[in-house]
MARGUFI-632971 format. One record per residue (C-alpha): residue number from 1; residue in one letter; chain; x, y, z. Coordinates in pm, 1 decimal. Example, Ala and Ser with C-alpha at 12.3 -4.5 7.8 and 13.67 -1.06 7.14 Angstrom:
<rs>
  nr rest kette       px       py       pz
   1    A     A   1230.0   -450.0    780.0
   2    S     A   1367.0   -106.0    714.0
</rs>
This chain:
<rs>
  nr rest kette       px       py       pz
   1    X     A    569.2   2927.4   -170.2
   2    X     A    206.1   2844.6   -229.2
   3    X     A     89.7   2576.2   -435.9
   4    X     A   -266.4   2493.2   -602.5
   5    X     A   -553.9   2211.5   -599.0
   6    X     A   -810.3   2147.3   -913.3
   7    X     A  -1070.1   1952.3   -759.2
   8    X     A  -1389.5   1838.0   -987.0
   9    X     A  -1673.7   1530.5   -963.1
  10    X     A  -1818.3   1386.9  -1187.2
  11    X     A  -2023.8    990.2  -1243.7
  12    X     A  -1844.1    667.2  -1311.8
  13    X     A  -1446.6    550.0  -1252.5
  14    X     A  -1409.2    461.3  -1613.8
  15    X     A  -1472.2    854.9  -1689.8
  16    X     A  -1269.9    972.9  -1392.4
  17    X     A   -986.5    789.6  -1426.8
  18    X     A   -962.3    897.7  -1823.2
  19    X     A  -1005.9   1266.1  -1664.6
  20    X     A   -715.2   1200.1  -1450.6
  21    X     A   -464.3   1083.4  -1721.3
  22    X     A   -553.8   1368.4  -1898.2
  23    X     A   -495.3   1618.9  -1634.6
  24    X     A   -155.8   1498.2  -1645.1
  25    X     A   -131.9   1664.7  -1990.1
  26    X     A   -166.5   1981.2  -1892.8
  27    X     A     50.7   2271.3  -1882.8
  28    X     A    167.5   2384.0  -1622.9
  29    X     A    187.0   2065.2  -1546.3
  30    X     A     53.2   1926.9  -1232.6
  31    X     A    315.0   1741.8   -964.9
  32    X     A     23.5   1471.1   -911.2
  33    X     A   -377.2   1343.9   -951.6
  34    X     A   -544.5   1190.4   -730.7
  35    X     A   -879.4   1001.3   -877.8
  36    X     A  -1111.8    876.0   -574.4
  37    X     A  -1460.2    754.2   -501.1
  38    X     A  -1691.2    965.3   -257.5
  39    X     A  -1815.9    736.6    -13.8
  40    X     A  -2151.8    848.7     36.3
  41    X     A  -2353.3    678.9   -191.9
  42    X     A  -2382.7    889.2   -487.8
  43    X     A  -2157.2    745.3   -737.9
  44    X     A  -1962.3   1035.4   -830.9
  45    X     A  -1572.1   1037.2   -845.9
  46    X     A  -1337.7   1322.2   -686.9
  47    X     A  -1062.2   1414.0   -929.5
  48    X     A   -805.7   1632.9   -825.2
  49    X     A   -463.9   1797.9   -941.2
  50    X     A   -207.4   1957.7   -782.4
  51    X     A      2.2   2243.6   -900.7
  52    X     A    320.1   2449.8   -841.1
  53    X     A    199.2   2709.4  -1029.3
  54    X     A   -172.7   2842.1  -1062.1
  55    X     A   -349.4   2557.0  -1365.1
  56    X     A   -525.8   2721.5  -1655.7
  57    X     A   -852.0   2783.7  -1628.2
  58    X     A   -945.1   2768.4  -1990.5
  59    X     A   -742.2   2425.7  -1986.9
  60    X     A   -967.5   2309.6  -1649.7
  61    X     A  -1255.1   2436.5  -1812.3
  62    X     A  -1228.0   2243.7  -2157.9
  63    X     A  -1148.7   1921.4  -1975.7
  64    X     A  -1452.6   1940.0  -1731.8
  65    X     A  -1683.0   2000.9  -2051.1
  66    X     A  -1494.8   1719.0  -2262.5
  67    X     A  -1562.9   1460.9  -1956.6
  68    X     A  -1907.0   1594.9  -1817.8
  69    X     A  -1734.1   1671.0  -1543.6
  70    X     A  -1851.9   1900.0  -1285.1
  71    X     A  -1656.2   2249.4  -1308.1
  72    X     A  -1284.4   2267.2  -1143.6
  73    X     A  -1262.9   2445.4   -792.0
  74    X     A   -927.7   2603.3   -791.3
  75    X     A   -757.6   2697.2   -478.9
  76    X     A   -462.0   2808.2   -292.5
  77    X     A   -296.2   2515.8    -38.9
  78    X     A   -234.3   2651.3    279.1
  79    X     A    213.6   2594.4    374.9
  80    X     A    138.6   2336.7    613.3
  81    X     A    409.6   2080.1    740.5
  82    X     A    157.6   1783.2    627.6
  83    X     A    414.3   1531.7    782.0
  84    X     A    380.2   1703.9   1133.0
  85    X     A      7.2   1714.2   1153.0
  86    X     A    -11.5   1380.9   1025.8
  87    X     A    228.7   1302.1   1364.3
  88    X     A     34.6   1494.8   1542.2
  89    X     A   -334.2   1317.9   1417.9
  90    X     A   -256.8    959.7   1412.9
  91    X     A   -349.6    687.5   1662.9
  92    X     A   -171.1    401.3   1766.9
  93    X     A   -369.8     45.7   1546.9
  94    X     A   -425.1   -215.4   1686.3
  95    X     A   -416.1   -554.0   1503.9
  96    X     A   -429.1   -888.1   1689.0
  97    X     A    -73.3   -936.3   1859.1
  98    X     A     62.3   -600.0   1673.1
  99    X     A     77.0   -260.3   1799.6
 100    X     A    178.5     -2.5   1498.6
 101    X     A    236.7    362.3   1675.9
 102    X     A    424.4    678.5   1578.6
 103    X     A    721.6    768.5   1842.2
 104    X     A    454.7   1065.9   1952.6
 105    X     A    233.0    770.4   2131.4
 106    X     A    563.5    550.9   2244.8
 107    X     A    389.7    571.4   2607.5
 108    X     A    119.6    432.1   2494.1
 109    X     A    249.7     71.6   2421.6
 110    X     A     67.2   -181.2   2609.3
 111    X     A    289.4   -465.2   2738.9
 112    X     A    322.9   -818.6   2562.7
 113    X     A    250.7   -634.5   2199.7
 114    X     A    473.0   -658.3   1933.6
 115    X     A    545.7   -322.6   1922.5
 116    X     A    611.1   -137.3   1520.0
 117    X     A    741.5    212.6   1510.9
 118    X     A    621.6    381.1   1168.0
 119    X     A    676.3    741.3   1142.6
 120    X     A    481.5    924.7    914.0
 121    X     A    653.1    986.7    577.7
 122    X     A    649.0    960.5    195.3
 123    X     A    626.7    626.6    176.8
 124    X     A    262.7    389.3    195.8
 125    X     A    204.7    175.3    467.6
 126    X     A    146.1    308.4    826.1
 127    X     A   -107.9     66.7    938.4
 128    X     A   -370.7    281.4    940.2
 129    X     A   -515.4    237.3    571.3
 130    X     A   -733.2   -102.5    567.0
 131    X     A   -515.6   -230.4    323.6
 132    X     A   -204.9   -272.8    531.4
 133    X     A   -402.4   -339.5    837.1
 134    X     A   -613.8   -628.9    642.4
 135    X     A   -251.0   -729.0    587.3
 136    X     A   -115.6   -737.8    939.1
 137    X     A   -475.7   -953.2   1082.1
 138    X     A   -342.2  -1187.5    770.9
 139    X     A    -14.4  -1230.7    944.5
 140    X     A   -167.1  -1261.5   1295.7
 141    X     A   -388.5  -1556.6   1144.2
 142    X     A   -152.9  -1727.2    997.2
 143    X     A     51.4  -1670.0   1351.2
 144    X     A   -254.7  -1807.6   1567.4
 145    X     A   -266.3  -2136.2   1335.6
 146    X     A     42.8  -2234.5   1423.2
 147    X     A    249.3  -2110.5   1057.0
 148    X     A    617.3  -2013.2   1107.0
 149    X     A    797.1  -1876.3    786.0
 150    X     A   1195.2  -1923.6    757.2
 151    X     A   1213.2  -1728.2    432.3
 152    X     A    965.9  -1431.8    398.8
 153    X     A    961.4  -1128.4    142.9
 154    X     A    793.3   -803.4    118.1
 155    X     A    699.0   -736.6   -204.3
 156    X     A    634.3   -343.0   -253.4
 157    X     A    716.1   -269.4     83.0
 158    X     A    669.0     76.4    159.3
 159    X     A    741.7    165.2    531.4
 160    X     A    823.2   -226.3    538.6
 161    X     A    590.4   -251.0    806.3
 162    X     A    503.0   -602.3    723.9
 163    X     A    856.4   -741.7    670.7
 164    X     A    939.9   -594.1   1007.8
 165    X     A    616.3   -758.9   1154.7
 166    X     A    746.6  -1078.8   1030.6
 167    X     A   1079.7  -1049.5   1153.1
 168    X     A    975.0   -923.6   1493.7
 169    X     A    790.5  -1269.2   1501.0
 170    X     A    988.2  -1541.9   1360.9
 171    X     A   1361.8  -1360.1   1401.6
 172    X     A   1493.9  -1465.6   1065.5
 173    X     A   1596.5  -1247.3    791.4
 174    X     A   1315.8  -1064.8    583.9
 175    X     A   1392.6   -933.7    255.6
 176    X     A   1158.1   -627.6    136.2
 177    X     A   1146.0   -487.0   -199.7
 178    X     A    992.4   -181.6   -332.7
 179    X     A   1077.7    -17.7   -693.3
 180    X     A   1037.8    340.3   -481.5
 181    X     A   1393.3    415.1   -395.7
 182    X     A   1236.6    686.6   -168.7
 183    X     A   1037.7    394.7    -15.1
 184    X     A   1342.3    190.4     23.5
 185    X     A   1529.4    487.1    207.9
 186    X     A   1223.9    516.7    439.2
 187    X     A   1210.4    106.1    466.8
 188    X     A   1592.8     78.4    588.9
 189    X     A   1509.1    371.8    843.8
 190    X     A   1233.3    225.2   1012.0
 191    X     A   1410.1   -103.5   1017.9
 192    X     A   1693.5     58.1   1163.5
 193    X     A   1450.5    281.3   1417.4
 194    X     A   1278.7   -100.1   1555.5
 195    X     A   1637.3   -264.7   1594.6
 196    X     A   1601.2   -452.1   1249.5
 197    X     A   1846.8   -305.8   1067.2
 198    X     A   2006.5   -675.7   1069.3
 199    X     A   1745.1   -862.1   1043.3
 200    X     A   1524.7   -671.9    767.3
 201    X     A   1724.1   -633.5    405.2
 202    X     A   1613.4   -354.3    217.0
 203    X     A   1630.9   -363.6   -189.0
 204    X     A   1527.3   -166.2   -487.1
 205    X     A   1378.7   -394.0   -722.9
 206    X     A   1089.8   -431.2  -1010.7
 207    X     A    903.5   -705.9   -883.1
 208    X     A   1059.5  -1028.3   -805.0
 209    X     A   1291.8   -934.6  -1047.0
 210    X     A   1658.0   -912.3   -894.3
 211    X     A   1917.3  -1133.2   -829.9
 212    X     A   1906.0  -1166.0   -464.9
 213    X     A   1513.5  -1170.2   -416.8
 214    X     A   1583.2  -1509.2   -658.5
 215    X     A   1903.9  -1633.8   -492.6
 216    X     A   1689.0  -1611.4   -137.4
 217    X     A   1368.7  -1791.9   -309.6
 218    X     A   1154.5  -2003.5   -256.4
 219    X     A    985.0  -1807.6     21.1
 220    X     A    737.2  -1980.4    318.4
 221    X     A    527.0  -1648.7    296.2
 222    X     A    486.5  -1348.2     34.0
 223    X     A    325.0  -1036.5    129.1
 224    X     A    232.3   -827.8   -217.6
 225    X     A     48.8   -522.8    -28.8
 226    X     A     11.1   -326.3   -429.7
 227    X     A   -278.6   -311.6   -614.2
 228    X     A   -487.7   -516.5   -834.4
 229    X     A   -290.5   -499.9  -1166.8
 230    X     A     43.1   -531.3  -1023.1
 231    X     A    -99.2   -843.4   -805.0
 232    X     A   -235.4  -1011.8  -1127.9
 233    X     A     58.9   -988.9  -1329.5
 234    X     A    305.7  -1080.0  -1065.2
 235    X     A    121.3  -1438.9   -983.7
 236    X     A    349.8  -1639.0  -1229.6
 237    X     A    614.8  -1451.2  -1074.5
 238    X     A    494.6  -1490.0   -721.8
 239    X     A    401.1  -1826.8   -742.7
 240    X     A    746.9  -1940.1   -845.2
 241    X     A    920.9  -1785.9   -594.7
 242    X     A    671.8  -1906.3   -329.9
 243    X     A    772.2  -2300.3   -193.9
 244    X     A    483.9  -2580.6   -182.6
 245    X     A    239.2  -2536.5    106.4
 246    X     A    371.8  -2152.8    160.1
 247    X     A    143.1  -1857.1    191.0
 248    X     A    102.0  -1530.6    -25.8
 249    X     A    -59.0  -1226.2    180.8
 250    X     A   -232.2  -1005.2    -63.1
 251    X     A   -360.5   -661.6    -45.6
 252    X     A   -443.1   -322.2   -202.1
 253    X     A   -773.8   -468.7   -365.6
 254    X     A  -1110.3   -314.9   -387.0
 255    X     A  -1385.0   -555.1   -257.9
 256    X     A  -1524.3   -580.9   -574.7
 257    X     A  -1158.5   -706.1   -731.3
 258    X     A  -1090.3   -979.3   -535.7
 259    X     A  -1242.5  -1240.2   -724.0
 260    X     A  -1028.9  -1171.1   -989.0
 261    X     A   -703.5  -1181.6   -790.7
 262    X     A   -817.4  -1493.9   -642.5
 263    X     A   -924.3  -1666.8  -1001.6
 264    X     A   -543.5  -1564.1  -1156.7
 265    X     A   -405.0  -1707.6   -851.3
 266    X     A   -583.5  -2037.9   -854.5
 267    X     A   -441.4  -2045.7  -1206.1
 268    X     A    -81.3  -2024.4  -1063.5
 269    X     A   -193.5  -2287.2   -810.1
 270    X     A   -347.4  -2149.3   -522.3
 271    X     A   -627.4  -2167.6   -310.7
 272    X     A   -814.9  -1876.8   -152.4
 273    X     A   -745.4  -1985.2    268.6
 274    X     A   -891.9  -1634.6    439.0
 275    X     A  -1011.1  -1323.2    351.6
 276    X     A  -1096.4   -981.1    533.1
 277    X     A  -1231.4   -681.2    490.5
 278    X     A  -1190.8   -343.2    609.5
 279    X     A  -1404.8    -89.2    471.4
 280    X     A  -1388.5    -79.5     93.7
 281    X     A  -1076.4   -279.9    115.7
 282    X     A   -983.6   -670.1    131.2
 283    X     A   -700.2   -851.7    226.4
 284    X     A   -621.0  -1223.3    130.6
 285    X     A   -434.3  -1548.2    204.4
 286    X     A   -359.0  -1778.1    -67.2
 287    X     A   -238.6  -2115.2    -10.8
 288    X     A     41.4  -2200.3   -234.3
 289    X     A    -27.8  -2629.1   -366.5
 290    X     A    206.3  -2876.6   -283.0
</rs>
């Protein structure tokens, strides 16, 4: 059964991401939007809908005038098995002491790694965005300094690659969290795929918000691998669940947006310890007070 992309451009993420909510307006009604910067230095903004049924042209055509928007390319997507080629097109990463590969590249292991399998899947998080990978040089920092966590959650975990990463470390229990049921599903098989299934405990939950993410707390280290808005309003949160002189790995922040993360954390007492980026993307360790 074929299905159908929308794709415009147009100047400015205030503009595209007010095109993209509105997209989701439209009837038929598209099963996602995707809002993204080109990288090549021209300022303009991909926006982009997908459909089950061919959009309305009319509809694509009023919204691109409304927004100065660039007009909508409509076309058929090809039935490919996206999962499969994704398999298929996906190298091992590499960060510090961790190895992250698909079972496609198990040969490929090199000895005295920590070895994470991640299959490609629904769910975020296979090592290869800079996000996550910011996030796993975090944990091999804090691993080279000499830090050892006892209590250590995964806030938002996806593919739990972190928690496992963790728990492959220090062998104690990891909790990780994500308030994607499919991501939990996908969590709890990749836990059971690295021979964590014990060791890594798998929950659906809004946040910190659940009764055994605050029967387990306070936590030595938090990893919140989200995005910037999430991350901001989940410091009082955060910090309360994290014990004095524990860490908080944070991710899924622009560059540009980490100076705000880091100013609502200091708030919540902590200090900015390390901070890395990849790309567009940072990653950062905040020290909790105490």
């Amino acid at each position: 059964m074929p299905t159908y992309s929308a794709l415009t451009t147009l100047h400015g993420r205030d503009q595209a991401e007010a095109l993209g909510i509105a997209m989701e307006r439209l009837t038929p009604e598209p099963t996602g939007v995707g809002v993204f910067e080109i990288e090549d230095g021209s300022g303009l903004w991909e926006v982009g809908g997908y459909f089950m049924d061919p959009p309305d042209d009319i509809a694509l055509s009023v919204l691109a005038a409304a927004f100065s928007a660039n007009s909508f390319v409509v076309s058929e997507v090809p039935d490919v098995d996206w999962v499969a080629k994704v398999r298929r097109e996906l190298s091992p990463v590499e960060a510090g002491r961790f190895f992250v590969y698909g079972s496609h590249d198990a040969d490929k292991v090199p000895e005295g790694r920590i070895a994470l399998l991640i299959e490609a899947s629904m769910a975020f998080g296979t090592g290869h965005h800079g996000t996550t990978l910011g996030c796993l040089r975090a944990l091999d920092h804090l691993i080279d300094a000499g830090f050892e966590a006892r209590q250590v959650i995964d806030v938002g975990c996806g593919t739990a690659v972190l928690a496992m990463a963790a728990a492959k470390v220090w062998s104690h229990p990891v909790l990780a969290s994500d308030i994607d049921p499919v991501a939990v599903d996908v969590a709890r098989a990749n836990a059971v795929a690295n021979g964590l299934a014990e060791q890594v405990r798998c929950i659906e939950a809004t946040g910190l918000d659940h009764p055994d993410i605050l029967s387990a707390a306070p936590f030595d280290l938090v990893f919140a691998n989200i995005l910037k808005a999430p991350l901001m309003n989940l410091a009082p949160s955060i910090s309360a669940a994290t014990c004095a002189g524990g860490y908080a790995i944070l991710s899924g922040l622009l560059n540009d947006q980490t100076q705000d993360v880091v100013k609502i954390y200091a708030k919540n007492g902590y200090k900015n310890v390390w901070t890395d980026s990849i790309g567009e993307w940072s990653a950062l360790i905040m020290k909790k007070s105490g």
